[in-house]
TORVEXFI-398354 format. One line per field, with one value per residue (C-alpha): residue number from 0; x, y, z. Coordinates in Angstrom, 3 decimals, padded with zeros to 6 digits. Layout:
BEGIN
resi <- NUM; ...
u <- X; ...
v <- Y; ...
w <- Z; ...
***
This chain:
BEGIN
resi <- 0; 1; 2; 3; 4; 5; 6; 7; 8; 9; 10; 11; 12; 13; 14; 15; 16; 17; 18; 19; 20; 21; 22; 23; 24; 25; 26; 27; 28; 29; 30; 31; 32; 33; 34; 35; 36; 37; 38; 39; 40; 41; 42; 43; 44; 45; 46; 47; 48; 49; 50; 51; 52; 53; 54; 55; 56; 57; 58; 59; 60; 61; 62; 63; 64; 65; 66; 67; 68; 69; 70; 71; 72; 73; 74; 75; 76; 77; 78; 79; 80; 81; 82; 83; 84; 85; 86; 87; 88; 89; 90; 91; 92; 93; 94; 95; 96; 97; 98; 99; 100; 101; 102; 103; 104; 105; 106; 107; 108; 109; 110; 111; 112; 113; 114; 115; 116; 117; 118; 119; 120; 121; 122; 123; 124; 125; 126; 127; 128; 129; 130; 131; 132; 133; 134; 135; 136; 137; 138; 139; 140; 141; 142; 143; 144; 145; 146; 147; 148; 149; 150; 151; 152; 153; 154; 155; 156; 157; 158; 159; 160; 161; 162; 163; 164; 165; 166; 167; 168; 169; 170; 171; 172; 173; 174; 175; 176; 177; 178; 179; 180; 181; 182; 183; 184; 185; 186; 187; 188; 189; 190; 191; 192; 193; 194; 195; 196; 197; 198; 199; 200; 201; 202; 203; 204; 205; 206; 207; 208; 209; 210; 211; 212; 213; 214; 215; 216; 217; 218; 219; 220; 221; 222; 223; 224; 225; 226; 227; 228; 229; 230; 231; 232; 233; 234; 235; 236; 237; 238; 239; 240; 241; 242; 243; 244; 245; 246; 247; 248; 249; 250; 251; 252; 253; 254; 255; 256; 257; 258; 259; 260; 261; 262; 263; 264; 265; 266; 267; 268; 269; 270; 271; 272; 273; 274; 275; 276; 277; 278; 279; 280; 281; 282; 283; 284; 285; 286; 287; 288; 289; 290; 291; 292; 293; 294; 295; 296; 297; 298; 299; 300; 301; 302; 303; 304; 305; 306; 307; 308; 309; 310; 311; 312; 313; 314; 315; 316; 317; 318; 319; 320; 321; 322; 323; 324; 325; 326; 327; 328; 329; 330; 331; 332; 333; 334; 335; 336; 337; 338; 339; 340; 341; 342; 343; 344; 345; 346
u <- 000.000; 001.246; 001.294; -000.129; 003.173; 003.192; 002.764; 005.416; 007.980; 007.514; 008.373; 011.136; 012.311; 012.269; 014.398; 017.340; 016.675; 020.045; 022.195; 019.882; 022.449; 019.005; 017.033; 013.950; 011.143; 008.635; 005.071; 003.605; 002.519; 001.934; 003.945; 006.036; 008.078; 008.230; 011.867; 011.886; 015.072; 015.877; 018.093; 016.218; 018.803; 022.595; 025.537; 025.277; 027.573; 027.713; 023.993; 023.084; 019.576; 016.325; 012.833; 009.550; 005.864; 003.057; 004.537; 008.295; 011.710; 013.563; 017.666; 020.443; 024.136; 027.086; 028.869; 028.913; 028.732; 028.300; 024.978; 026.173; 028.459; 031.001; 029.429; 031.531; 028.709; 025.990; 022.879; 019.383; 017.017; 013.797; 012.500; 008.693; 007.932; 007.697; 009.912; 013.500; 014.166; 016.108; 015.430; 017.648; 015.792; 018.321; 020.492; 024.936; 026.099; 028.764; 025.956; 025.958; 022.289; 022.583; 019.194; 015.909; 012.538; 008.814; 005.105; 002.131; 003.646; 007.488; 010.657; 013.555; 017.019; 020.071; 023.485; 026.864; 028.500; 031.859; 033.634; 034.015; 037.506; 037.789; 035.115; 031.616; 031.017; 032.638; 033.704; 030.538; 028.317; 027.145; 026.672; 028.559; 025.619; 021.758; 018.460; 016.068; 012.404; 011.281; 007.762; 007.055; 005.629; 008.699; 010.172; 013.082; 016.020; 015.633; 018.093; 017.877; 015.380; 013.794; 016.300; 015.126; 018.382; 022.156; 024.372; 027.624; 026.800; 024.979; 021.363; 022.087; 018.591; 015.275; 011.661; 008.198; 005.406; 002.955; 004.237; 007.919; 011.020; 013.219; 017.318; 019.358; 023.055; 025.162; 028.753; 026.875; 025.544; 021.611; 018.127; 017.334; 013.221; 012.294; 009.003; 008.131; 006.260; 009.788; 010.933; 013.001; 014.501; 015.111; 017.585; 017.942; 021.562; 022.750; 026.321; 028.957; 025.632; 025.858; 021.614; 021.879; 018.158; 015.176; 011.696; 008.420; 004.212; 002.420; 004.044; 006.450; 009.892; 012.172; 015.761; 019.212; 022.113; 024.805; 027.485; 025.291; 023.860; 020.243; 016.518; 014.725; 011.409; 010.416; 006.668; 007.245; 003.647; 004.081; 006.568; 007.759; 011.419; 013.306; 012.541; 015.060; 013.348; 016.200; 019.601; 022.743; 022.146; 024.878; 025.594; 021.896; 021.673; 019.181; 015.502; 011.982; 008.537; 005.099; 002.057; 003.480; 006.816; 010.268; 012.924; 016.451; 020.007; 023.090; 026.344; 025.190; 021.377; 018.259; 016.342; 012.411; 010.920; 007.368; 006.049; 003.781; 006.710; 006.269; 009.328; 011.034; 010.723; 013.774; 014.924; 014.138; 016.377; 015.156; 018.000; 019.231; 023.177; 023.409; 024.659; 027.345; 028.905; 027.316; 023.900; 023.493; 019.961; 016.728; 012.909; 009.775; 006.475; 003.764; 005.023; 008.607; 011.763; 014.712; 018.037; 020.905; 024.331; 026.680; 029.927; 028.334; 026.703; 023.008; 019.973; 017.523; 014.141; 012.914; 009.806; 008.532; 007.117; 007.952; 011.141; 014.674; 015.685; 017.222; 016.524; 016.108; 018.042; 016.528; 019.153; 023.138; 025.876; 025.380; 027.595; 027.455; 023.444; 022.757; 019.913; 016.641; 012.866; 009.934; 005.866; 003.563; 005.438; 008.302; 011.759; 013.790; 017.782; 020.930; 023.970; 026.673; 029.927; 028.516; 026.274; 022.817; 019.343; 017.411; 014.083; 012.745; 009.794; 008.006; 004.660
v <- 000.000; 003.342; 006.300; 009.602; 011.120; 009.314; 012.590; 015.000; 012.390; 011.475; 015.903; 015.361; 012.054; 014.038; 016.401; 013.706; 012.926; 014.103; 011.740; 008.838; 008.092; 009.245; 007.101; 009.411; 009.566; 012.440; 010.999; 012.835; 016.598; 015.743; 017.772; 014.662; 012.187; 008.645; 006.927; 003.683; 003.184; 004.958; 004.998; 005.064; 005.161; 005.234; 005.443; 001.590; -000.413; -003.703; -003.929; -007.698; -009.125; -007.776; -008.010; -006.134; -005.674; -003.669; -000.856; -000.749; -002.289; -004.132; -004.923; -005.836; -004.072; -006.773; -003.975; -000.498; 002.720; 006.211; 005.880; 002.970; 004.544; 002.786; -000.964; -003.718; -005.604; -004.586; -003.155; -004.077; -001.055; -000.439; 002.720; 002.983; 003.005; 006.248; 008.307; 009.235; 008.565; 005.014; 003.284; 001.610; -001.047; -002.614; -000.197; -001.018; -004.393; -006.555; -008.596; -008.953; -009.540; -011.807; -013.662; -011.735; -012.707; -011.335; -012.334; -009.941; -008.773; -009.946; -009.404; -012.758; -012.730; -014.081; -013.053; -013.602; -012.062; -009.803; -010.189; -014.300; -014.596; -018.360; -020.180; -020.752; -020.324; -018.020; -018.627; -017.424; -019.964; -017.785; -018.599; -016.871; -017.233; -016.800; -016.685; -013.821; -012.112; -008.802; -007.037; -004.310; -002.508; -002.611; 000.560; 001.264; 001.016; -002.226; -003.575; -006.768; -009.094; -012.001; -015.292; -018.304; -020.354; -019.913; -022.190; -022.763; -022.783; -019.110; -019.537; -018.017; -018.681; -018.286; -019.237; -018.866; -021.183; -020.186; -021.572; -021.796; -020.484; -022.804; -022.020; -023.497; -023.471; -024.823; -024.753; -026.803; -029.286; -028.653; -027.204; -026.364; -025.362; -023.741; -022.524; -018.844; -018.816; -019.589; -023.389; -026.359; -026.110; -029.094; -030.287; -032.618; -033.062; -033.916; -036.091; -034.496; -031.957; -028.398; -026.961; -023.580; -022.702; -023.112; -022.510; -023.398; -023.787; -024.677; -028.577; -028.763; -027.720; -027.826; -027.364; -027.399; -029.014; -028.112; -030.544; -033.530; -031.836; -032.464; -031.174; -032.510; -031.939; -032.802; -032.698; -031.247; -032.096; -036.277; -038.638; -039.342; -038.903; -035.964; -037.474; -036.639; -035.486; -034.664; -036.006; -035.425; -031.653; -029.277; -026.705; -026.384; -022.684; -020.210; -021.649; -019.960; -020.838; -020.361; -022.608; -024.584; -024.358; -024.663; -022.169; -022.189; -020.845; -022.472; -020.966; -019.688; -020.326; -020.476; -023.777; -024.528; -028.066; -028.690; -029.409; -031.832; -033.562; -037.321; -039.735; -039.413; -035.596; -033.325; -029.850; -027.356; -024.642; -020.999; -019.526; -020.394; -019.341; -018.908; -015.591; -014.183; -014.903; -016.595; -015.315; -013.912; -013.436; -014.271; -013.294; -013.916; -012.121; -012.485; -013.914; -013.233; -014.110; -011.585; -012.026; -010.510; -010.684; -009.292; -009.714; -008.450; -005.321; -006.648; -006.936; -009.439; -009.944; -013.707; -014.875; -018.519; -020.334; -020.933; -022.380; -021.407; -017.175; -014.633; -012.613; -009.217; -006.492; -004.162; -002.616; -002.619; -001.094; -001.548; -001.508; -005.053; -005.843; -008.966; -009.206; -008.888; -008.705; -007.708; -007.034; -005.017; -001.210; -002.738; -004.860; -003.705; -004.796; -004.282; -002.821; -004.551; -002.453; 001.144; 001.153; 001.724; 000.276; 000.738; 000.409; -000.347; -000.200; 000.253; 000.772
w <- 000.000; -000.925; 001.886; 001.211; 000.833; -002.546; -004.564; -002.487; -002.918; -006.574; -007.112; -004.706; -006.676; -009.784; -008.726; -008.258; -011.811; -013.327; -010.664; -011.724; -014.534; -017.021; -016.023; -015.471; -018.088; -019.044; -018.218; -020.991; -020.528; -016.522; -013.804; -012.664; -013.853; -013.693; -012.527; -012.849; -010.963; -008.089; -005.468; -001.678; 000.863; 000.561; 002.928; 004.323; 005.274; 003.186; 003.336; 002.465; 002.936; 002.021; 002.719; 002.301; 003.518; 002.794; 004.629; 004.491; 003.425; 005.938; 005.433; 007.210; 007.401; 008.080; 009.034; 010.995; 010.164; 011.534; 012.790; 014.964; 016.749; 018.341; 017.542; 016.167; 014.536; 011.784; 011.652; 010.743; 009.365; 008.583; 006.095; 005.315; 001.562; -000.182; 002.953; 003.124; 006.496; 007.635; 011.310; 013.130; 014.558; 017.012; 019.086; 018.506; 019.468; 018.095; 016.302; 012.493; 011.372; 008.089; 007.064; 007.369; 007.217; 008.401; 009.161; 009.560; 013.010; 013.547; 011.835; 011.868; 011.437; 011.747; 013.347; 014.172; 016.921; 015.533; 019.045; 018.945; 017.456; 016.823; 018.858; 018.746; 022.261; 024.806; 027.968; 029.360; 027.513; 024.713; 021.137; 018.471; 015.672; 016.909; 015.787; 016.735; 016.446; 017.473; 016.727; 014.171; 016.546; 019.127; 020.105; 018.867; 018.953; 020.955; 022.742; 021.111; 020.212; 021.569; 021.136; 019.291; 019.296; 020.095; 018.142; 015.924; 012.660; 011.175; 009.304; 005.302; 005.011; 006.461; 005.384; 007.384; 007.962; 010.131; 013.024; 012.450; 011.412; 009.205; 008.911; 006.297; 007.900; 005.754; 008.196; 010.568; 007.878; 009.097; 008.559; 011.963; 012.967; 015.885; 016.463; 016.381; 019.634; 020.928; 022.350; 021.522; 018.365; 016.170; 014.008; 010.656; 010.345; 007.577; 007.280; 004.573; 003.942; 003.389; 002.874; 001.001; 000.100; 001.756; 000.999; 002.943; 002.177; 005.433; 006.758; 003.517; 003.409; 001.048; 000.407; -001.844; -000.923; -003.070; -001.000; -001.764; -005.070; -004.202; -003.673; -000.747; 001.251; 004.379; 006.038; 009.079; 010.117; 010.276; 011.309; 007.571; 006.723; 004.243; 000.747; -002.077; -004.514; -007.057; -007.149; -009.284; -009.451; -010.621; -007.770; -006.375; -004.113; -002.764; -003.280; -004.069; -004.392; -005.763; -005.790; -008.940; -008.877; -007.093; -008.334; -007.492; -008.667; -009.767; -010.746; -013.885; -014.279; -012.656; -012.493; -012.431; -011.054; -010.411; -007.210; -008.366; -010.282; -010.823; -010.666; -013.880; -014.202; -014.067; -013.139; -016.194; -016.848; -017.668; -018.887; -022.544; -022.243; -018.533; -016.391; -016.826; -013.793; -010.215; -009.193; -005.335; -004.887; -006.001; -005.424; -007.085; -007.750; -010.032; -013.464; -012.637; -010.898; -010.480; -010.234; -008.714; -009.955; -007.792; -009.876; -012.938; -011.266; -012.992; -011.833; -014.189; -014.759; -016.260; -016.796; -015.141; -017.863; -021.250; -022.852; -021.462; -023.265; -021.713; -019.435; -019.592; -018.041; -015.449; -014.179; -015.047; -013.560; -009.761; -006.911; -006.029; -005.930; -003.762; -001.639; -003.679; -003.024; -004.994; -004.372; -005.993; -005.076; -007.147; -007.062; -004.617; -003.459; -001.982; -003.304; -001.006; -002.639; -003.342; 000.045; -001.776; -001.219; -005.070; -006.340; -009.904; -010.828; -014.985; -013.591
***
């Protein structure tokens, strides 16, 4: 949903046109302009994952900066859609929010604590990487969050059901669950495994293992065991879903499988002559997935169905995009290298 502050921001937007490397366009004889890429906050400090709601955009910083002050660790910020100004949810710590997630009412992450040089757990009993949740509606800057797990072993990835929070941590060979209510978390190791994406619809969860090179699911609501569900994949990564399909990346393409696949079916890939170089993020919305490229400073737009092409450019030229989300305001992501948080948007 767009604020009312919609119109006084799109005249203020306009006027940043000329450092928008031209990408403004005349919206025919009208008194603003449309910008399909623009710039919404800058000055961060290696800003990484991304998420959105109806209301705002929520990242996290692996490292500090200014408005930190003296902290070791990162950040994680919050800046309502349509405004200039950028929260700092979490007042300075040495914690380094990675993975981010949200529901209707709480934001997840992940961290890892900057001061552990060389263990996972201090001499006081703490755990060097951690799970947390705090509400939206939290004052802030909190002092921290509410802790879901202490471990060894950070979460790269985090998916939502409504009643859990699922990790992929690949250094400790695991998807680990806890529920969001807060409680005993549990485990499905994984010998020689290293899970890199996961993705969840109610009981089902799924994941990539690119150590084993597989797909698996799990229904979190029975007794059953993981089943693989693909084997002998070529460096499976970060995972999305829909209601049809499974979507992940490899080094240099982005794969589609059906979630009603019958034994026999494969992985289909999307892209006819691959990226240019290893994808970082992915999100999906509506007929699309986008892409991140971090080495290549591109930002990509594919469509799901339909025969393997290539994708389209949105945006080129970026300091190091990585984390990426999109809705119905537009695609939005993190610029890791040059500090930025962008939006696109064509509509």
């Amino acid at each position: 949903m767009r604020s009312s502050k919609r119109s006084a921001v799109t005249l203020a937007l306009a006027a940043l046109a000329p450092g928008l490397n031209g990408c403004a366009e005349i919206a025919g004889l009208e008194d603003r302009q449309v910008i399909p890429l623009i710039v919404i906050a800058q000055n961060q400090a290696k800003p990484r994952a991304i998420a959105l709601d109806e209301e705002a955009i929520y990242w996290t910083n692996g490292r500090s900066d200014g408005a930190q002050g003296s902290s070791t660790g990162g950040a994680l910020r919050r800046q309502i859609k349509d405004d200039w100004e950028v929260v700092d949810l979490l007042a300075p710590s040495s914690e380094v929010p990675g993975a981010i997630a949200l529901d209707a009412t709480h934001i997840y992450w992940s961290s890892t604590d900057a001061a552990f040089e060389g263990e996972c757990v201090s001499a006081d009993g703490d755990d060097r990487d951690k799970l947390w949740k705090l509400p939206k509606a939290a004052p802030v800057p909190a002092a921290g969050g509410e802790l879901l797990w202490g471990s060894c072993g950070a979460a790269e990835a985090i998916a939502l059901s409504a009643d859990n929070v699922y990790s992929a941590r690949p250094n400790a060979d695991r998807i680990t669950w806890v529920p969001k209510r807060g409680g005993t978390r549990k485990d499905l190791t994984e010998a020689g495994g290293e899970p890199r994406g996961v993705a969840t619809d109610g009981p089902l969860v799924y994941w990539t293992d690119p150590a084993e090179n597989t797909l698996s699911v799990i229904d979190t609501s029975s007794d059953a065991l993981e089943e693989e569900l693909l084997s002998n994949l070529t460096d499976p990564g970060l995972l999305v879903l829909d209601e049809a399909n499974l979507y992940w990346l490899t080094g240099d393409n982005v794969m589609r499988y059906a979630r009603s696949g019958a034994a026999g079916d494969v992985e289909v890939p999307l892209l006819e002559d691959g990226l240019p170089s290893p994808p970082t993020g992915i999100a999906t919305y509506g007929d699309y997935l986008y892409i991140t490229v971090k080495e290549a400073g591109s930002v990509y737009r594919l469509r799901k169905g339909g025969a393997a092409g290539a994708p389209e450019v949105i945006a080129a030229n970026q300091g190091g995009p990585t984390g990426i989300a999109a809705d119905g305001t537009g695609v939005y992501w993190t610029n890791s290298v040059s500090g930025q948080i962008v939006r696109f948007s064509d509509e």
